[in-house]
C-alpha positions as CSV (number, residue, x, y, z in Angstrom):
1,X,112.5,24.1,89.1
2,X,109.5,26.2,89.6
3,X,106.7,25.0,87.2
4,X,105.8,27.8,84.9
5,X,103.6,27.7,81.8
6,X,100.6,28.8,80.2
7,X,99.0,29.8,83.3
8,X,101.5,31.6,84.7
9,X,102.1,33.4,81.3
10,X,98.7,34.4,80.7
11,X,98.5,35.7,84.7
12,X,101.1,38.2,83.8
13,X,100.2,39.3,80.2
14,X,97.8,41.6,79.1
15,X,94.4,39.9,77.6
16,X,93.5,41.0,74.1
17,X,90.8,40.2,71.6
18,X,90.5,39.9,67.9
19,X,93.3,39.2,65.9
20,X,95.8,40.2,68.8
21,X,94.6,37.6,71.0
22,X,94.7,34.7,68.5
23,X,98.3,35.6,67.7
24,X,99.1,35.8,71.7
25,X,97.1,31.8,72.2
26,X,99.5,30.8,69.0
27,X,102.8,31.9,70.8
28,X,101.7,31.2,73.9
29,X,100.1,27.8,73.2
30,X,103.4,26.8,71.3
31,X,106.2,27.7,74.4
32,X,104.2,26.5,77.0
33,X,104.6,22.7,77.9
34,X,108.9,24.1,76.8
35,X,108.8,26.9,79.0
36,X,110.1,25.5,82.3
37,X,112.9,23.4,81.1
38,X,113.8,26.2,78.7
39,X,114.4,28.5,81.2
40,X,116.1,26.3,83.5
41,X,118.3,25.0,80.5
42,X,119.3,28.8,80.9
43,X,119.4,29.0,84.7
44,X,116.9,31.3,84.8
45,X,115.1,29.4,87.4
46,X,114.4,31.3,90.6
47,X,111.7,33.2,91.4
48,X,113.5,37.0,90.8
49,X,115.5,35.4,87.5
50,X,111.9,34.0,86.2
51,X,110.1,37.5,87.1
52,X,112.4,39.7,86.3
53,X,113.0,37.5,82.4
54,X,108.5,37.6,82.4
55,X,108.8,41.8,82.8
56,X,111.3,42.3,80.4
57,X,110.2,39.6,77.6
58,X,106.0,40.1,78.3
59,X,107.3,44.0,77.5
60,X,109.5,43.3,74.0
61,X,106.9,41.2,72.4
62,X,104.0,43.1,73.1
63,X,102.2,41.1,75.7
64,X,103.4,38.0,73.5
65,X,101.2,39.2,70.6
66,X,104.6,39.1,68.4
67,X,107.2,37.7,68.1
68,X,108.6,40.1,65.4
69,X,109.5,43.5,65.2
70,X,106.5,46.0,63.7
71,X,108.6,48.0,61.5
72,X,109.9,47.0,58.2
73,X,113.1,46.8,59.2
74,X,114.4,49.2,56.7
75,X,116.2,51.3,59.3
76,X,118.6,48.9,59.6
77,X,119.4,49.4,55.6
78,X,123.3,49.4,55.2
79,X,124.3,49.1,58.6
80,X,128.1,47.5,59.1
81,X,127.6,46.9,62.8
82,X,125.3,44.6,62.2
83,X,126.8,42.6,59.3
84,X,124.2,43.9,56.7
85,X,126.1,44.0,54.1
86,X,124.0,43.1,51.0
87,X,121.0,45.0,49.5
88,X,117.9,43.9,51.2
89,X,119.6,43.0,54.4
90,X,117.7,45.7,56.5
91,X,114.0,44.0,55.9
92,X,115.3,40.4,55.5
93,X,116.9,40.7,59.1
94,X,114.6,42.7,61.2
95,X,113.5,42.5,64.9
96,X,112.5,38.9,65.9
97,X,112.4,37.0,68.5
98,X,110.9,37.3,72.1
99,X,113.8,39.5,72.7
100,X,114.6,41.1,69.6
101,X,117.1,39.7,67.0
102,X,118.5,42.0,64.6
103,X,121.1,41.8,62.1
104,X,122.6,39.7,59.4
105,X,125.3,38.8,61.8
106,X,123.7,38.1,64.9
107,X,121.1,35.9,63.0
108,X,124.6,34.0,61.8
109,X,125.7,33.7,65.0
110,X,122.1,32.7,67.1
111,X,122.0,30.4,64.5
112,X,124.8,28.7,64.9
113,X,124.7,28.3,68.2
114,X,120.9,27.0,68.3
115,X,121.7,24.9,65.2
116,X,119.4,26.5,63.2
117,X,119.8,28.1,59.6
118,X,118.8,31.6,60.3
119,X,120.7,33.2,58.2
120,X,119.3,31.4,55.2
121,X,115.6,31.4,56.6
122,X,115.8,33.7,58.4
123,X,112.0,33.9,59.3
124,X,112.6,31.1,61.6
125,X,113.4,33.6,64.1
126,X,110.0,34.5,64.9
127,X,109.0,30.9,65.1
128,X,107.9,30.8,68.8
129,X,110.2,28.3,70.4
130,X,113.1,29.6,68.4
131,X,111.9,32.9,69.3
132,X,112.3,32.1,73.7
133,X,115.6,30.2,73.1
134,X,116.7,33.8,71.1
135,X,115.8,35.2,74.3
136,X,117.3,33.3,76.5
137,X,120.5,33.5,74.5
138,X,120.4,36.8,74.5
139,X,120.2,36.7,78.3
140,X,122.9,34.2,78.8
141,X,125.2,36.5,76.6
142,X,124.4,39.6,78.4
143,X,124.6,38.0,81.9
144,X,121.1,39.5,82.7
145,X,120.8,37.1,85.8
146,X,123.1,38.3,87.9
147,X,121.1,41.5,87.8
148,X,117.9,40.0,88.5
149,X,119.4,38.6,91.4
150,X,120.0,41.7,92.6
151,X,116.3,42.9,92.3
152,X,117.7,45.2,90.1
153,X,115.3,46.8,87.4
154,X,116.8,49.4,86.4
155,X,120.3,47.4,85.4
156,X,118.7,44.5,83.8
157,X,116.1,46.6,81.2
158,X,119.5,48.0,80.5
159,X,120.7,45.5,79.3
160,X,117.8,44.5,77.4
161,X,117.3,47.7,75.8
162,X,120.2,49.9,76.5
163,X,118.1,52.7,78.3
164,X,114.9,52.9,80.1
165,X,112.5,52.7,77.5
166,X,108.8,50.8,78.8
167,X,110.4,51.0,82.3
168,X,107.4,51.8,83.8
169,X,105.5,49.0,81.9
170,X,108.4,46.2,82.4
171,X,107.9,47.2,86.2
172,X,104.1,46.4,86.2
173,X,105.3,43.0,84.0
174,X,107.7,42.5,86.7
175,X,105.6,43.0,90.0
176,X,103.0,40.7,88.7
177,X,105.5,38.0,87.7
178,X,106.6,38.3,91.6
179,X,102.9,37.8,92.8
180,X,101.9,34.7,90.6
181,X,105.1,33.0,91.4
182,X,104.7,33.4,95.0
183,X,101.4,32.0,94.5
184,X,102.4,29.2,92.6
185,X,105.5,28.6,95.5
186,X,102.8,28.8,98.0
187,X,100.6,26.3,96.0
188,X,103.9,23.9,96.5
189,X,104.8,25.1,99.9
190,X,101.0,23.8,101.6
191,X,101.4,20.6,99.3
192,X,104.4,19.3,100.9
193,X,103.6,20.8,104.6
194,X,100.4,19.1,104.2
195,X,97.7,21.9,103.2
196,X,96.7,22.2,106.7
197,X,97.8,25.9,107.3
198,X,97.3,29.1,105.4
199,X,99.9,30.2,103.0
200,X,100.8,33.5,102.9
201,X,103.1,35.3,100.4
202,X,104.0,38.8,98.8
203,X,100.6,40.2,97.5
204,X,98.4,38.2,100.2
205,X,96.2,40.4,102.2
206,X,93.8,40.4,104.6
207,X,93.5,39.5,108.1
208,X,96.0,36.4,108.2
209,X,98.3,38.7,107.2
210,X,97.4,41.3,110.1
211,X,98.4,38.0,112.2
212,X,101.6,37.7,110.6
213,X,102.4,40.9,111.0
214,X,101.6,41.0,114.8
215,X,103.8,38.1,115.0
216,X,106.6,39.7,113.7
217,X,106.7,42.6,115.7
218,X,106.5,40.8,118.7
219,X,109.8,39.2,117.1
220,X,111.5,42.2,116.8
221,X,110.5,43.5,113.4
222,X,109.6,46.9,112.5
223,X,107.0,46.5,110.6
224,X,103.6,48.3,109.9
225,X,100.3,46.6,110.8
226,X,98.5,46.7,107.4
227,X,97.3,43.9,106.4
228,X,99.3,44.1,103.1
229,X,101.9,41.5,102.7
230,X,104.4,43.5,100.6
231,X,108.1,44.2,100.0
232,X,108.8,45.0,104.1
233,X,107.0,41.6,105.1
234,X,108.7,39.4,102.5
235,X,112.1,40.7,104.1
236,X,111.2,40.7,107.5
237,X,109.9,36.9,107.1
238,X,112.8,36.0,104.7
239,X,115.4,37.4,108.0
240,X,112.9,35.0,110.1
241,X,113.1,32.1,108.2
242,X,117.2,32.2,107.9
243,X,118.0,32.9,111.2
244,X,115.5,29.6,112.3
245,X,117.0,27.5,110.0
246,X,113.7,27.6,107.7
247,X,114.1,27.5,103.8
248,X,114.6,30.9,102.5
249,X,112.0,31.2,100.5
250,X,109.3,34.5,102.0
251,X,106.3,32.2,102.1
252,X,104.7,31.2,105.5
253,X,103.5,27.8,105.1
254,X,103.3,25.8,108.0
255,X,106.5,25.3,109.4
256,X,107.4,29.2,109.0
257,X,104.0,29.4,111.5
258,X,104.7,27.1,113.7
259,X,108.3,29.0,114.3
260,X,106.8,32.1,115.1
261,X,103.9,30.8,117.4
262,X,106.7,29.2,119.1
């Protein structure tokens, strides 16, 4: 399990002030010392399932500055598909959720399946831990991770949204979420190696990386000399690592160095 939490949320988020970024400290504060085993409870617990769920989510709730929909909800007035059926139901079961919620129906069934009264009270929907596990239901029940294991943005906001609305913003969500958890993975890869190396990972830069590159080529890879460990080096040292019998993982700790001084 790769340990995720405030940190890592805040690093990927946008930073507000005022009012916005007391409501963002609230939700955030409130999911954080849940958010790793929550997301593992939902196998979302590899590095392109956790990014790929941080672009999406970071995207539907605002930079986590809500965890309910704007709008009144009054568009959804009389609308079968969703089981409103009653007067009222429109505002009464609006948008919540870190991935939206909507619906006198799909409250009944959420809350069923978290336990939870929704469709009774149904304002504990936006309650921040309720709010992730709506989100990660909603993921389980769409399937959204064998998209993300495909790198594939384009399916999974999809999925979440039905088009391509944001795609540009759940892209920059998404590329950051890639960089921090390589960082955190390298934090954990010089840790067990020992720390006696330099860790390099996507988003490192800089003249280790000019090594590694050199290094590579002289391995066979085609690779520009850049100094910019992105989406080419990540691949080329991923291919390195499996065909040495190194863990998989795109970070060059120690042992990934001492392969390819070898």
């Amino acid at each position: 399990m790769i340990p995720v939490d405030s940190n890592f949320i805040f690093a990927v988020a946008p930073r507000f002030s005022g009012n916005k970024k007391a409501a963002q400290e609230r939700i955030i504060g409130a999911i954080s010392s849940i958010f790793s085993t929550t997301l593992d409870r939902y196998a979302i617990n590899t590095r392109l399932r956790i990014a790929h769920f941080m672009g999406q989510v970071t995207h539907e709730c605002a930079g986590f500055c809500t965890a309910e929909e704007f709008a009144s909800g009054a568009a959804y007035e009389g609308r079968q598909d969703l089981g409103n059926t009653q007067p009222g139901d429109g505002k009464r079961y609006k948008g919540r959720g870190l991935i939206q919620l909507t619906g006198r129906a799909n409250y009944r069934d959420i809350g069923r399946i978290l336990g939870l009264p929704l469709e009774n009270q149904p304002e504990l929907a936006a309650e921040p831990v309720t709010a992730l596990k709506i989100a990660c239901e909603y993921w389980k029940k769409r399937n959204i991770n064998t998209a993300a294991d495909r790198d594939d943005l384009i399916s999974v906001t999809r999925l979440i949204n039905g088009g391509l609305n944001g795609l540009e913003e759940r892209r920059s969500y998404l590329i950051k979420a890639k960089s921090e958890l390589a960082r955190i993975e390298g934090l954990i890869v010089a840790a067990n190696e020992g720390g006696n190396s330099t860790v390099l990972h996507r988003g490192s830069f800089g003249a280790g990386v000019v090594e590694l590159q050199e290094l590579l080529v002289k391995k066979g890879f085609a690779l520009s000399i850049d100094g910019d460990f992105g989406a080419a080096t990540e691949l080329a040292i991923m291919a390195f690592q499996k065909a040495n019998g190194l863990e998989v993982d795109g970070i060059v700790g120690k042992n990934t160095w001492n392969k390819l001084h070898t």
